[in-house]
N, C-alpha and C positions, 0 to 999 in steps of 0.2 A: 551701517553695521560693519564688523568685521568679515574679514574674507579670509576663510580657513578653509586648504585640503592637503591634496597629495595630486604630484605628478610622476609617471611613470617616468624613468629616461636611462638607457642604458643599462648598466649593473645593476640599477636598483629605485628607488623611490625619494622623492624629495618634499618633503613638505615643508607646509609654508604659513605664514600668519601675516596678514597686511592688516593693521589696527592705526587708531585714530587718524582716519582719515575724513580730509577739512579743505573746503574748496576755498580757497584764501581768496582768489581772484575771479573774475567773470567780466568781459568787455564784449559789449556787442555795439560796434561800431556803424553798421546800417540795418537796422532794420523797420520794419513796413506792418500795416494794419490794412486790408483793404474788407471793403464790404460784397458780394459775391450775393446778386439777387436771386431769390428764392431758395437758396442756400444757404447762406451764413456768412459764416468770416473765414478770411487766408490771413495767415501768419506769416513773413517771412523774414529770415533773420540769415545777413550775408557777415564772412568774412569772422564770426565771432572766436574768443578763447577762451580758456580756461586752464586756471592754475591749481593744481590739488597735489596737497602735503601730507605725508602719510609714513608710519612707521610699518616695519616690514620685520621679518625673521624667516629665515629658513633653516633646514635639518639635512643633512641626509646621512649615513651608515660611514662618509669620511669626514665630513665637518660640518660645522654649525657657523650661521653669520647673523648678524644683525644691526639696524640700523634703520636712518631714516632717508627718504624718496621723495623727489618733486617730478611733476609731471605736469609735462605745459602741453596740451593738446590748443591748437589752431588749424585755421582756417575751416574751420564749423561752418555747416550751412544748415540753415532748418526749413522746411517748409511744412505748415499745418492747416490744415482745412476742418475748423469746427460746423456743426449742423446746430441751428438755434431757432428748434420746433418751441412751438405751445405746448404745454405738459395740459394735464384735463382739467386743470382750473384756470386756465389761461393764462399764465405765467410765461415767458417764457425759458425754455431749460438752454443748455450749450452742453455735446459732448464732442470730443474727436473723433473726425469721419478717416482723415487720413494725417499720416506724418512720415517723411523722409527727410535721414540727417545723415550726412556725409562729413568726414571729416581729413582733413589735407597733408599734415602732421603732429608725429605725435613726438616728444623727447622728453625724454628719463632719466634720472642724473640718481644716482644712488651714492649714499655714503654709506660704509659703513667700515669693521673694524678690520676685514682682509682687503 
């Protein structure tokens, strides 16, 4: 979905529209599946990135911009812990118990027309 608000800064207010945004890229270079007795499953997923391409517009009371934005986030780290009980018909279900994601850097390249 789009990302619409307003930022306060200074003399006055700025807002903004970030629209069609599209993850073009996604590499996860080591990641792992283990099984965790009487628990469930751990996820873990090292070192991954991700590329997302998206248009942008701002306002504010002295000028207006717009354009479009890549954003390479790396070195992702994920770790998830799902629970994979018997539901009451004997099935078994999977939800997540825990997840911590860290991320290493981020960079931003904007175009636009100023």
């Amino acid at each position: 979905p789009d990302l619409t608000g307003y930022e306060k800064f200074g003399l006055g207010n700025v807002k903004y529209n970030i629209s069609r945004i599209r993850v073009t890229a996604v590499e996860f270079p080591s990641a792992s599946i283990s099984l965790i007795p009487r628990t469930g499953i751990k996820l873990v997923i090292g070192n991954a990135s991700l590329t997302v391409d998206m248009s942008w517009n701002i306002r504010t009371w002295m000028f207006k911009d717009s354009g479009r934005s890549i954003v390479y986030i790396s070195k992702v780290f994920v770790t998830a812990i799902f629970s994979t009980p018997l539901d009451n018909t004997g099935h078994t279900s999977i939800s997540l118990t825990s997840c911590r994601t860290t991320s290493g850097d981020i960079d931003i390249k904007l175009n636009g027309k100023s």
